[in-house]
Residue, then its C-alpha position, 0 to 999 in steps of 0.5 A: x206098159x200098163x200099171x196095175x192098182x195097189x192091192x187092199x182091205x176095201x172098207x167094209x172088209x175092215x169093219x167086217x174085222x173089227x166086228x170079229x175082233x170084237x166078237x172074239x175078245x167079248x168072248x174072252x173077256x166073259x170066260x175070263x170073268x166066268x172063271x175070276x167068278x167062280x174061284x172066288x165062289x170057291x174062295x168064299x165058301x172055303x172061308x165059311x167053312x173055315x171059319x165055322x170049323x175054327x169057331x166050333x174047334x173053339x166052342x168045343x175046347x172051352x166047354x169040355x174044360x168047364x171047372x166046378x168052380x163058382x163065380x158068384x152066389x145065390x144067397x135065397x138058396x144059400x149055393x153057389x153058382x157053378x153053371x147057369x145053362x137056358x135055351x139060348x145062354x150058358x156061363x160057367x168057369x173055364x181056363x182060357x187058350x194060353x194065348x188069350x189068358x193071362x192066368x187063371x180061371x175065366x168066368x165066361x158066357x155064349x149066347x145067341x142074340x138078334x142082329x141086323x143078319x139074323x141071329x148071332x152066338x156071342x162070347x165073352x170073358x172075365x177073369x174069376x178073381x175079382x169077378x162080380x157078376x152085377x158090374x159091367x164087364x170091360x171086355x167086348x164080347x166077340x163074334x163067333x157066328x153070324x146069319x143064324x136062324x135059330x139057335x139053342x143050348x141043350x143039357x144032360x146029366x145023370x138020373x139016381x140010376x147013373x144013367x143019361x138023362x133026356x136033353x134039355x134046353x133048361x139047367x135047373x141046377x146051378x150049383x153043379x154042372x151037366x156032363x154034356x152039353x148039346x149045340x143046335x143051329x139053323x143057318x140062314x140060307x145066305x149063309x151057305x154053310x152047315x152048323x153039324x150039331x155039337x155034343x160035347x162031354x165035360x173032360x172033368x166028372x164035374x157034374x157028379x159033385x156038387x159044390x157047397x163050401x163057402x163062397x170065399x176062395x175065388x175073389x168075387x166081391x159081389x155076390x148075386x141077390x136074392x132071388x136074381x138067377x143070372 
């Protein structure tokens, strides 16, 4: 009776599935890291997006609430400061979400400035009573935008006619305010998101009375020197 040779893989054909093996799970490997990628790509751009709405929902609920209210004065002009507005600065008197005030009017400032990543718009606030415009202020100012490439504030008021005035970057009265207020911004390209150009109207006709009483009722303790416009 003859015997037969046991049955197998010879060697080669074994490397030959390996290397298959291989192949196939590099294949996989790339799909999945593909498919990892690009859900992150969309979790970063849906984290951009809502962080430029949430600033600009922010921006826009303080500015339409500005109150005609001083918080220092100009004793070369003998007026009040209701509203300082230039290119790339704005202050003014505004109540403050519930959930960050603890009572009263805010005197608070936007402004763009320099950054290792461009541009940035930057808020800060201080309470109206006890406000002195000279001293520094405890507060941290907070970031609102980052990787801006230029940035500007604009105003608008009415002329004698009661009609709108051209746009401009700088508020030449600061004892009363505009009746809108204008945002542009220019992204950097890494920023990846678009800043739509904000124009807001004062909820308050704030800016057809002008205020010239006697700066005593906010509490201010330190009035603005002459000459001295911010």
């Amino acid at each position: 009776m003859k015997r037969t040779s046991a049955g197998g893989f010879t060697l080669l054909e074994v490397m030959l599935a390996i290397m298959l093996l291989a192949l196939l799970l590099a294949g996989s490997y790339g799909s999945i890291r593909t498919a990892v990628h690009a859900m992150h790509s969309g979790e970063n751009a849906i984290d951009r997006t809502n962080r430029l709405r949430v600033a600009q929902e922010f921006i826009r609920h303080q500015i339409s609430r500005i109150m005609p209210l001083p918080f220092a004065r100009d004793e070369s002009t003998n007026s009040n400061l209701i509203f300082e507005g230039r290119r790339d600065f704005i202050r003014f008197v505004a109540p403050m979400p519930g959930y960050l005030s603890k009572g009263g009017p805010y005197v608070q400032t936007l402004a763009f400035k320099g950054g290792r990543s461009g541009r940035q718009l930057m808020f800060s606030d201080d309470m109206l009573n006890g406000f002195d415009l000279e001293a520094k202020s405890d507060n941290e100012p907070s970031l609102l935008l980052d990787q801006i490439d230029e940035g500007r504030f604009e105003f608008r008021t009415l002329d004698e006619n009661g009609e709108l005035t051209d746009w401009s970057d700088d508020w030449e009265d600061p004892g009363m305010t505009p009746v809108m207020v204008r945002i542009v911004v220019r992204m950097r390209p890494e920023a990846r998101v678009e800043f739509p150009v904000m124009e807001i109207p004062l909820m308050l006709d704030a800016g057809s009375a002008r205020r010239q009483q006697p700066f005593q009722a906010t509490g201010v303790r330190s009035p603005l020197k002459p000459g001295r416009s911010q």
